[in-house]
Each structure stands twice: as C-alpha cells, then as structure tokens.
C-alpha positions, 0 to 999 in steps of 0.5 A: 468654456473659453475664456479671455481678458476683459479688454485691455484689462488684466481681468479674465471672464468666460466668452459667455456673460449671464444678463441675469435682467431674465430673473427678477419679479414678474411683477416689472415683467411677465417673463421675469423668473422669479429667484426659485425658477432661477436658481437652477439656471445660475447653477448650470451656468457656474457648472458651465464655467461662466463666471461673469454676470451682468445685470443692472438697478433698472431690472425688476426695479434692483429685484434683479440685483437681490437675486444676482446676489444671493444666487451668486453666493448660494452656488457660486465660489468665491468672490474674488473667482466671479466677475459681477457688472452692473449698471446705472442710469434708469429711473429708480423713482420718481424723483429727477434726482433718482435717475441719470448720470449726476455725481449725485445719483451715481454716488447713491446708486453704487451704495444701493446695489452694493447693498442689494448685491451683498458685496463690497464691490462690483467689478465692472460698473457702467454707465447705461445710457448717455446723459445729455442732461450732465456734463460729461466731467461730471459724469467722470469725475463720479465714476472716478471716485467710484473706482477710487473708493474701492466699490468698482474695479473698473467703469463701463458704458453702454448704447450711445453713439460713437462720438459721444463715447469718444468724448467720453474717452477723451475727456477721462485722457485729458482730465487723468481719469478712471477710462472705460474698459467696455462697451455694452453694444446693441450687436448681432446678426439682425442689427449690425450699425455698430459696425460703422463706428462704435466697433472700430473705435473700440478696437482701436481704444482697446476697449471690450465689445459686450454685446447685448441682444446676441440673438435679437432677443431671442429672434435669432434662435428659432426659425422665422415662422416660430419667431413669436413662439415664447411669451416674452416674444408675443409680449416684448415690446422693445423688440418689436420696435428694434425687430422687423418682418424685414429681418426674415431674410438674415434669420432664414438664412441662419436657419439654412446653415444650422441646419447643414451643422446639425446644432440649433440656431441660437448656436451659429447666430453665437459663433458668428458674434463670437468669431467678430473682431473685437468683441469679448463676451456676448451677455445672453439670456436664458430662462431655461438650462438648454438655452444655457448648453446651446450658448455654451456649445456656440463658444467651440463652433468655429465657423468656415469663411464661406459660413461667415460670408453667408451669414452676413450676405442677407442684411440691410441697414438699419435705422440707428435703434437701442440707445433710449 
C-alpha cells in the first residue's frame, strides 16, 4: 500500500479509503452485508495496509457506523494508527429537527456516532450535502466547536457545487474558522464535471480529493454487457439515475486497455483516478475480498500517457448529478 497526506494536513492515509456504506443491515438495503459477512473483508483490508475508513449516520440508518466500530476494534491496531470519516446531514427520523446542517443537529449527531462508533473522536467529520436551509455561519461555527471540543480532527465536505463550497471556504477565512480539509466528490471515469471547477479549486485551496463512486458504482469493473451482472446493479436505483447506456463507450474502451494489461478492469479504471491531480484516496466498496486485492493491486499500476489519453478520449458531458 501507498500512502499520502491528507490534504494539506499533516495526517497520512492509505491512497485506498474503505466506504464501509456496503456493511450494515439489509433491512436499509438488500445488498448491505450484515457484520458477519463483513468481518472478513475489513480484516483483509487491514492486512492490505488500508487505514482509512469512511462511513456516514445515514447508512443503514448509523447500523453502519455499529459495525465500522466494533470491526475496526476487533481487527484493527490502534486507534491512534487508523484514520475513521464519518459524515452528517441525512435524515436520521422524522423529525425537521433530526437532519440537515443546524448547529442543533450537528452538535446531536457528533455524540451519537461517537457512541455508535465507540470512540472519542473521529478524524475527519463531514458535512454530506450542502444545506440551503442553514446559514453557512451557522453551519461553521458548529463544526468548529466539534473540532474544538476534541470529538473531530478535522472537517470535510461532500458533493456540492463549487461556488457554494467556496463560500464555504471563505467564510471559515474570514470568521477564523475550523476549514475544510477534503472534499468527498462524485468522480470517476463515467462522471468527470467536477473537472470544471470543484477539482481546480481544491487544488488550489489545498484541499484532499476523496472521491466517491471510483468505479460508477461498480459500472466501471465489468465489461458492458456484465454491467447489471450483481444484485446491487439490478436494484441500485441511484445509479441508475447518474449512469446511462450512454456511458457504454467510456466503459468499453476501459475494457480494451485492461484487457491489453492483462488485470481486471475495476484496476485501470483505479489507476486512471489515481493518477489525477489533486485527488487523495479513492473511497471504494467491496462486498468481496477479491474486490479489495483488485483496488489495491490498481495503487502499483502506472499508466502510460497514451493509456491515460485513450481513457479519457470516449467521454461526453454530463448533466450535473450527485449532489441531492
């Protein structure tokens, strides 16, 4: 395993992170695996050398947050050698009041994954979403006292557009405020609008590029006729609305140059995100151990410039998708 800083941070985190939104109950989603056919697969990772773990309240409604706990502490080393993300914004009842970015539910949600995580802290906490229903100052000033309280290390923020992350930016400047270390971006081979704006800006700020969906939800890992090949691709509606028969052209051609490689094609589509300016670690799924060795495998595959080049030649634009 590679590894590198978080951002502008002085943090190190593997070039893999583990979205452990995969393991949870199935009960939220029928692909979720539950903790026993988890278990198995964080361990791999570990052995891997993967030390960053990324999940969120909203999956498997904080199910998900139980089992990143208890397997991190079951398998893992210490606390102070694993980096643990975790994120705020969905709905967690039915309350108003129980989701969104108000100083009221941020200050709630901390303490109740801190609880369902079984730590003192986690490393990084993000926001999910943008909330244009709380003023950003609000917002900030929040996650500041998070951080100040010693339950976060640092902040983080997810799919939003860029000007709305650059106020975001600017107003923790101006106010002395906690600042955003990463941004957890819809990025990949079949989606790359974030190369307009939000990725230059980052590089700019010195903010970390954690990508979520690397391999468009598992789209970009098999050839296009094996595409709805899984339960979670034959049921996955989300993907299918940021996914199209469109995208065949980008995933053949991926195909075409793993296949020249010899290696699977979740492992060009990594190394092609990898090799990116700008972006820190990848969060990928995995609900079986070989998915784990291919994504690692994808962290030592350097690929040429023509190989690069052909990669990217297929896309068209996109409509903007991801940040509901």
């Amino acid at each position: 395993m590679q590894f590198t800083r978080l951002g502008s941070t002085g943090t190190t985190v593997s070039r893999l992170c583990l979205g452990m939104m995969t393991y949870g109950s199935k009960s939220w989603r029928e692909w979720v695996l539950e903790e026993e056919e988890a278990g198995p697969i964080i361990k791999r990772a570990l052995d891997l050398g993967i030390n960053f773990f990324d999940t969120a309240d909203i999956y498997s409604l904080g199910v998900s947050e139980e089992i990143t706990g208890r397997l991190l502490k079951k398998y893992g080393p210490s606390r102070d050698q694993i980096v643990i993300a975790t994120k705020v914004h969905g709905a967690m009842g039915d309350s108003p009041n129980q989701r969104g970015l108000s100083r009221k539910h941020i200050m709630h949600a901390i303490d109740d994954s801190l609880r369902r995580l079984g730590v003192d802290y986690v490393d990084l906490y993000q926001i999910h979403r943008f909330d244009p229903n709380t003023p950003i100052e609000e917002t900030l000033e929040a996650l500041d006292d998070v951080v100040k309280a010693g339950k976060a290390l640092y902040i983080g923020a997810s799919s939003m557009f860029a000007y709305q992350f650059a106020k975001m930016l600017a107003t923790s400047d101006r106010l002395g405020l906690s600042r955003f270390v990463t941004m957890q971006n819809h990025y990949n081979l079949l989606y790359r609008e974030e190369e307009r704006e939000m990725i230059p800006l980052c590089r700019e700020e010195g903010i970390g590029i954690i990508p979520w969906s690397p391999l468009a939800r598992g789209q970009l890992a098999r050839p296009r006729q094996d595409r709805n090949a899984t339960l979670r691709a034959q049921t996955d509606t989300i993907g299918h609305a940021l996914y199209s028969e469109e995208d065949g052209a980008v995933i053949d051609r991926v195909t075409e140059v793993a296949s020249e490689r010899g290696v699977p094609n979740a492992q060009v589509a990594l190394a092609w995100l990898l090799a990116q300016p700008g972006v820190t670690a990848p969060i990928i799924g995995a609900s079986r151990i070989e998915h784990l060795e291919t994504a690692a495998a994808a962290v030592d595959l350097v690929l040429d410039e023509n190989e690069l080049k052909r990669l990217a030649e297929p896309y068209r634009p996109h409509p903007v998708l991801g940040h509901g």
